[in-house]
C-alpha positions in Angstrom: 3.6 75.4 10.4 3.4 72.6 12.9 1.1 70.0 13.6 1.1 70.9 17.2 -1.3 74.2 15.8 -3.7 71.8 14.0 -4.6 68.3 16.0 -7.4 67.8 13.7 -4.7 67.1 11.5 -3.4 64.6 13.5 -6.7 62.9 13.9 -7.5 63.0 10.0 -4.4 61.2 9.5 -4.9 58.8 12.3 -8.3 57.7 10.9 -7.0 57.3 7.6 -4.5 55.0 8.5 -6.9 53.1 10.9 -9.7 52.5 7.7 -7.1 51.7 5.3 -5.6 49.0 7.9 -9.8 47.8 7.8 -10.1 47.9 4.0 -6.4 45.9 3.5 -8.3 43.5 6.1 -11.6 42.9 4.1 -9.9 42.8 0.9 -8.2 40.1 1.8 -9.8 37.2 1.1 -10.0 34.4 4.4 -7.4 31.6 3.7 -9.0 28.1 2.6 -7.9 25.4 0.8 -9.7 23.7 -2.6 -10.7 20.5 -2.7 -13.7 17.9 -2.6 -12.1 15.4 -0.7 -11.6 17.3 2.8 -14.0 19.5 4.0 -12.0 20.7 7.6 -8.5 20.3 8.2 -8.0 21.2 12.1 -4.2 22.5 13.3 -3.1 23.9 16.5 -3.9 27.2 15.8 -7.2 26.5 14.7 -9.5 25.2 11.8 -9.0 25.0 7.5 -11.6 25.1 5.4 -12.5 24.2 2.0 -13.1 26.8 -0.2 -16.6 25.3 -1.4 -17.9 25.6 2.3 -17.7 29.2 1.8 -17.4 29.7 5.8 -15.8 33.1 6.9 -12.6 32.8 8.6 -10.1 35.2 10.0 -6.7 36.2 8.4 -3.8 33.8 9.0 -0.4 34.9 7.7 0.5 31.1 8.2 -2.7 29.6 6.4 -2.6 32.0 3.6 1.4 31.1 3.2 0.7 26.9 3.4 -2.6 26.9 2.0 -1.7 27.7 -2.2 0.6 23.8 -1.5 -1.8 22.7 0.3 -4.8 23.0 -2.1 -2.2 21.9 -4.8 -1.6 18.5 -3.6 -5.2 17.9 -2.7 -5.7 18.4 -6.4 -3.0 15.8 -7.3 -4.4 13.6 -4.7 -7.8 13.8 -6.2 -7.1 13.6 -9.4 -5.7 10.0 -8.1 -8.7 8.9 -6.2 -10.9 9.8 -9.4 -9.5 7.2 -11.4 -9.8 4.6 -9.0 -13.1 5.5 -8.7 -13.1 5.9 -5.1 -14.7 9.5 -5.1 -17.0 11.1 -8.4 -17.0 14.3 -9.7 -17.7 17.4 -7.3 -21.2 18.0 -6.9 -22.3 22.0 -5.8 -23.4 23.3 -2.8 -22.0 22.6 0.6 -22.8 19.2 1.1 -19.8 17.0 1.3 -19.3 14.8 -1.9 -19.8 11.4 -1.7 -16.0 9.9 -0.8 -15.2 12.8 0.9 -13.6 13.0 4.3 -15.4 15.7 6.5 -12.3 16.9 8.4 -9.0 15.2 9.9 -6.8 16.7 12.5 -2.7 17.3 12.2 -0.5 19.1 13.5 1.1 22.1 11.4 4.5 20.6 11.4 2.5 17.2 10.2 0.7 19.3 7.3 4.4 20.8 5.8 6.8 18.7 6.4 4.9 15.3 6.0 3.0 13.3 3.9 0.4 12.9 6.9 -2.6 14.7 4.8 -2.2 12.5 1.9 -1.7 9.2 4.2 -4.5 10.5 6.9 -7.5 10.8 3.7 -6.4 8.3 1.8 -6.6 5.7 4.4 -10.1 7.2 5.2 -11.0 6.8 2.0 -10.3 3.8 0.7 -10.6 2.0 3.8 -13.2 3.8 6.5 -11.4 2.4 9.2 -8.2 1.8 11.2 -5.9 0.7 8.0 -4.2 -2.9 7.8 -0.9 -3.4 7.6 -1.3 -4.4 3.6 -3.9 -1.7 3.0 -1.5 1.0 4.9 1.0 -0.6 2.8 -1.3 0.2 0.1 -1.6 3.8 0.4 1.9 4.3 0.5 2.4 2.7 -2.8 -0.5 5.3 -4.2 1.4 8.3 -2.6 5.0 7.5 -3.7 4.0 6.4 -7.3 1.0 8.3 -8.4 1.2 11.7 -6.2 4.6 12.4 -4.6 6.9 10.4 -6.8 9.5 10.3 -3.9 9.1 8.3 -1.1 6.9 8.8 1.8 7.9 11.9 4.7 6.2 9.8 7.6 7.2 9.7 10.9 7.3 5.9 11.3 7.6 4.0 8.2 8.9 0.2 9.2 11.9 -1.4 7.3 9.5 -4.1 6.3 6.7 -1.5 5.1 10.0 -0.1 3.0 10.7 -3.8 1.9 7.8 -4.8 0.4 7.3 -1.0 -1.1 10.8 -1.7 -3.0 9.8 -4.9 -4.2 6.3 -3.5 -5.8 7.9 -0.5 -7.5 10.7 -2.6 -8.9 7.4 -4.7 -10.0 6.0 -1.5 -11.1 8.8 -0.6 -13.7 8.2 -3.6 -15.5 4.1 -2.5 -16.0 2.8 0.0 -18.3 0.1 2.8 -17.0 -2.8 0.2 -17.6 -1.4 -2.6 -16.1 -0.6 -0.5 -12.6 -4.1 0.9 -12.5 -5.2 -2.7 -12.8 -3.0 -3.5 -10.3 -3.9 -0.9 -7.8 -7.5 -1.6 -8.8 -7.7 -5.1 -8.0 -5.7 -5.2 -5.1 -7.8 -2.7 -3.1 -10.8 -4.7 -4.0 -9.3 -8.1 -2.7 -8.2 -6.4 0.5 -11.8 -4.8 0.9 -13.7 -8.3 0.9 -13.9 -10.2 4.0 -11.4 -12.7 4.7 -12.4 -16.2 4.2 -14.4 -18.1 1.6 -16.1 -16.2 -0.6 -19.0 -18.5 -2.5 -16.6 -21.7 -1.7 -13.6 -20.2 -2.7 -10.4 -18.5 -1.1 -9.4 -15.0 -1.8 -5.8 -14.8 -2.6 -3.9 -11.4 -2.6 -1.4 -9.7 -0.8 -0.4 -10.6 2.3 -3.3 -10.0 4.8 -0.9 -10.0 7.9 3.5 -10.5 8.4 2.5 -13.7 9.4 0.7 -15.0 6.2 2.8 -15.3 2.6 0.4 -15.8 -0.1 3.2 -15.0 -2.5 4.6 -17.8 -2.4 1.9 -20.1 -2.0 1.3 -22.4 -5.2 -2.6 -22.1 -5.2 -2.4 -18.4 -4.8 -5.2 -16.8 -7.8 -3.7 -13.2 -7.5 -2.6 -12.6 -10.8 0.6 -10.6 -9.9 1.6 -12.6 -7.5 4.3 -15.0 -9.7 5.8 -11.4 -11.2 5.9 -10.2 -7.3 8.1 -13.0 -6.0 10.0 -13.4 -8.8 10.8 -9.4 -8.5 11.8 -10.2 -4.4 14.0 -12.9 -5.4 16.3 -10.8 -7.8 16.1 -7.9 -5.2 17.8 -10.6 -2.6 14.6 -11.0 -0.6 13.6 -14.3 0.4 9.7 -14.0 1.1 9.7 -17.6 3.0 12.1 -16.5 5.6 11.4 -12.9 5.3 15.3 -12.3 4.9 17.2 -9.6 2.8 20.6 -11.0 1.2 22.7 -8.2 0.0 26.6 -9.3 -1.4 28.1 -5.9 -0.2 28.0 -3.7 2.6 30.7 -1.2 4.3 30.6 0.2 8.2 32.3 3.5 9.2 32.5 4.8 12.7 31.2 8.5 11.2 28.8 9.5 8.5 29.6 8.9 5.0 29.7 11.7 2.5 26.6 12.2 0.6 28.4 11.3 -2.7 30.2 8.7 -1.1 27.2 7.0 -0.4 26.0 7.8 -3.6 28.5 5.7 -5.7 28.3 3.1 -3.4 24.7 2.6 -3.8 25.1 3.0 -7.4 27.6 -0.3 -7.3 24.8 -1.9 -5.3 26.9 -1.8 -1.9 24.9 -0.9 1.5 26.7 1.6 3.5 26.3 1.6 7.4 26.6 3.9 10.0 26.4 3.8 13.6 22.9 4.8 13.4 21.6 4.1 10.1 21.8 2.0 7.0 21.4 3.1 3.4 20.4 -0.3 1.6 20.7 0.2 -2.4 16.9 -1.1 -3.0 15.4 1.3 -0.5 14.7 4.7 -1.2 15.3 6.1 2.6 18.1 5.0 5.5 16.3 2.5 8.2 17.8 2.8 11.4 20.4 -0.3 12.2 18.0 -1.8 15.1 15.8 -3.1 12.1 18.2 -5.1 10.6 18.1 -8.6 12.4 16.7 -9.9 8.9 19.9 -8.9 7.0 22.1 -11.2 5.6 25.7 -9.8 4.1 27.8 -11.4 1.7 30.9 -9.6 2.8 30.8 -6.8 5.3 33.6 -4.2 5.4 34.3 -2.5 9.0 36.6 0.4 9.2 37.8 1.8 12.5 40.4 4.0 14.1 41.0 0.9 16.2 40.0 -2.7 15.6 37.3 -3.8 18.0 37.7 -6.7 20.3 36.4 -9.4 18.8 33.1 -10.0 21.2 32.2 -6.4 20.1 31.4 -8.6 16.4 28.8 -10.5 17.9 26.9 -7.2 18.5 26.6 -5.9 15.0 23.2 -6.7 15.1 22.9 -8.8 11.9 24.6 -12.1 10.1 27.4 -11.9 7.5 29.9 -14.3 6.2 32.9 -12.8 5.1 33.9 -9.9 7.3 37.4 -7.9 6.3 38.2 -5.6 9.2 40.3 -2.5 8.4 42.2 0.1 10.6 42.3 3.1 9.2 41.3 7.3 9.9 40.7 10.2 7.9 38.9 10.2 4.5 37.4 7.4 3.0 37.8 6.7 -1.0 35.8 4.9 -3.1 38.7 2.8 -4.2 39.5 1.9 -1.1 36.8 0.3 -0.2 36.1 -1.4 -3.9 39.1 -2.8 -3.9 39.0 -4.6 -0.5 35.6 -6.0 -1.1 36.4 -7.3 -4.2 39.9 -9.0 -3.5 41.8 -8.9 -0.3 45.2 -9.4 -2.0 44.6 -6.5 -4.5 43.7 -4.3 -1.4 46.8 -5.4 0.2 49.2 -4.5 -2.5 48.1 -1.3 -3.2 47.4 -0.2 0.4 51.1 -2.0 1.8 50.5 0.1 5.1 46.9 -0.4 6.3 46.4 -3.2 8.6 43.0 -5.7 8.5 42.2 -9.2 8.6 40.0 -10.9 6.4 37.4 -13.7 8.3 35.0 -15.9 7.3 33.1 -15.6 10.4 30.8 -18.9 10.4 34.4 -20.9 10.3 36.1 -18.3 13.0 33.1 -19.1 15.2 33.5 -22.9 14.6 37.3 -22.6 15.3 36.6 -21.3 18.8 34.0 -23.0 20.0 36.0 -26.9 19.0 39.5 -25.1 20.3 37.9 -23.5 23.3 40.2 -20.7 22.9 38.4 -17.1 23.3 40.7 -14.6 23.0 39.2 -10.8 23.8 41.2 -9.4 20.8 41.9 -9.8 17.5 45.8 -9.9 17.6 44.9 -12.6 20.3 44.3 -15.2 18.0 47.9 -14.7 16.6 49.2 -15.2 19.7 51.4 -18.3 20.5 49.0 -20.0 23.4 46.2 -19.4 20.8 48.0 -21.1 17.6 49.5 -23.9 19.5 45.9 -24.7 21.1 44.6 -24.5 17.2 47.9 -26.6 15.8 46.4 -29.3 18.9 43.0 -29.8 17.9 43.8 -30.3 14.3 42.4 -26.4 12.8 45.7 -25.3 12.5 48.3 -26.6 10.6 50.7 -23.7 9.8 50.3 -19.3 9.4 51.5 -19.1 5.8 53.2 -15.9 5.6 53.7 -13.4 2.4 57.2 -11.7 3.3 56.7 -9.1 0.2 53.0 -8.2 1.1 53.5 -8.3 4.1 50.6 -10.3 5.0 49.9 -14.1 6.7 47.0 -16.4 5.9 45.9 -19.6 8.3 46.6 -23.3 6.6 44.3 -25.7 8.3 41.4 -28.2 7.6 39.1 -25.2 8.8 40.3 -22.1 7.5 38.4 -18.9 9.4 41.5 -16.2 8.3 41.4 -15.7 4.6 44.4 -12.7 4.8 45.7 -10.9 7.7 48.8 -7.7 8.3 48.6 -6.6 12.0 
């Protein structure tokens, strides 16, 4: 028998489908998230609500999906702000607790894929205002140590932001649970009093701005203050010229392989590409624009072809012994151990590779008393070049290594520590 005979079949089945679409929509319950530190979180799409606001809301496949993490690391961050005493316990009804933030406004991709939510209330409530650069600081340290236990997902996080966050958790290991909440404690208090004398006296803490370096001033009060600098120094960080001496570091023209830059992070060696750096005491790559303030030990360049030597001025930070290597394809760990650590081991056990080891600060004196500026490397090998050298007294011989195949320069300034072109 077809349906075509009975509509009213048609109909009862249309209806039934329609109120059990209504019922699935009222038994679901509108998406909010559960804390006592946020009342509204705004999106694109729309406003988030706390669950103790009890406001109705419509279904959101999205909200319901994000809200579950959401609410979870609300709870985290809470639990946080509760035993620094920022915020007290939850009180009933709808009336925001004291502490709390009544809403903040981020994007969705901000919400899931950064730590925005967690930077964004924190700030608010610790601070109440626009956030210093030591207080932001601050906030990061409470995220990546107490909440996330990685390092901050933030858009723009500044090498020295990422600097002095390295030096405090490195501080940090060396504390017990008491001594970082005690920490934490009395550093937010010293950065919420007004600058200045307080009752005749100066605060001491942190530094209040890049320009000021309370760390190492000798009067400085701030009790961690000693263990802080001390901490920098062994990291390579010179807090009175705000520099970052590492011994190692290795350039590639293409991305390194994860585990590659692994193991050399591991042996304490920064590995650089053309767009970022991985430094072994951060956490997260900075891009290579922020490193003016970086001072390498020995730098190893690799490249399909040796760059002219003008193209060295450009690296964008200072070094002192660079070893410049030609070489394509793979890149092994021992290759590049055993050329930062000895030039003539590297040279024996690689007999076909070419390079040239400088020590740049003496290459640079060379040509600026010779006057000679030759474009290339090879250039400097040339016979113009070395009898301009041999005349000004640099140069007293190229001492050659027939079964290494190598050469070395002899002089009273010696810029070429090993060479095989």
């Amino acid at each position: 028998m077809g349906t075509s005979h009975h509509p009213w079949l048609v109909v009862l089945l249309g209806g039934l489908l329609l109120s059990s679409a209504v019922l699935v929509s009222l038994l679901r319950s509108p998406p909010c998230f559960s804390s006592d530190l946020v009342q509204v979180i705004r999106v694109e799409s729309g406003e988030l609500y706390s669950c103790r606001l009890h406001r109705k809301a419509s279904y959101d496949e999205w909200a319901s999906e994000v809200l579950p993490q959401v609410s979870a690391r609300l709870k985290k961050l809470e639990r946080t702000v509760q035993e620094l005493n920022v915020v007290p316990s939850a009180s009933g009804g709808e009336t925001p607790a004291k502490g709390s933030v009544n809403e903040i406004s981020l994007r969705r991709d901000e919400l899931t894929g950064t730590d925005q939510l967690e930077i964004q209330l924190l700030n608010k409530i610790l601070w109440r205002s626009k956030p210093s650069f030591e207080q932001e600081l601050l906030t990061q340290l409470l995220i990546e140590r107490w909440i996330t236990n990685q390092p901050v997902r933030a858009a723009n996080v500044s090498f020295e932001s990422r600097t002095w966050l390295s030096i405090l958790h490195s501080t940090f290991l060396d504390m017990n649970l008491r001594e970082r909440n005690e920490f934490v404690v009395d550093w937010r208090a010293r950065l919420s009093r007004p600058q200045g004398p307080q009752g005749g006296g100066q605060v001491s803490g942190p530094p209040r701005s890049v320009t000021d370096r309370p760390l190492t001033a000798p009067n400085s009060t701030w009790l961690l203050a000693p263990k802080i600098k001390q901490k920098a120094e062994a990291l390579g960080y010179s807090p009175e010229s705000r520099e970052w001496n590492v011994a190692y570091a290795v350039d590639v023209e293409e991305n390194l392989e994860n585990s590659l830059a692994r193991e050399f992070g591991q042996r304490h060696i920064t590995s650089m590409t053309p767009g970022k750096a991985q430094l072994p005491f951060l956490a997260a790559p900075v891009q290579r624009t922020e490193l003016a303030k970086l001072h390498v030990g020995k730098l190893m360049l690799i490249r399909c072809q040796l760059p002219d030597l003008p193209e060295l001025d450009l690296l964008g930070f200072q070094f002192e012994h660079l070893i410049l290597v030609k070489h394509c394809g793979k890149i092994s760990p021992d290759f590049v151990l055993r050329a930062l650590k000895s030039t003539t081991d590297f040279a024996s056990h690689y007999v076909q590779t070419p390079f040239i080891h400088f020590h740049w600060p003496s290459l640079r004196l060379v040509l600026s008393r010779s006057g000679v500026h030759p474009r290339t490397v090879g250039g400097l090998f040339e016979a113009t070049s070395v009898r301009n050298f041999t005349k000004v007294g640099l140069l007293k011989n190229l001492s050659l290594d027939h079964e290494l195949g190598t050469g070395r320069w002899v002089g009273t300034v010696e810029p070429v520590v090993m060479y095989r072109l």
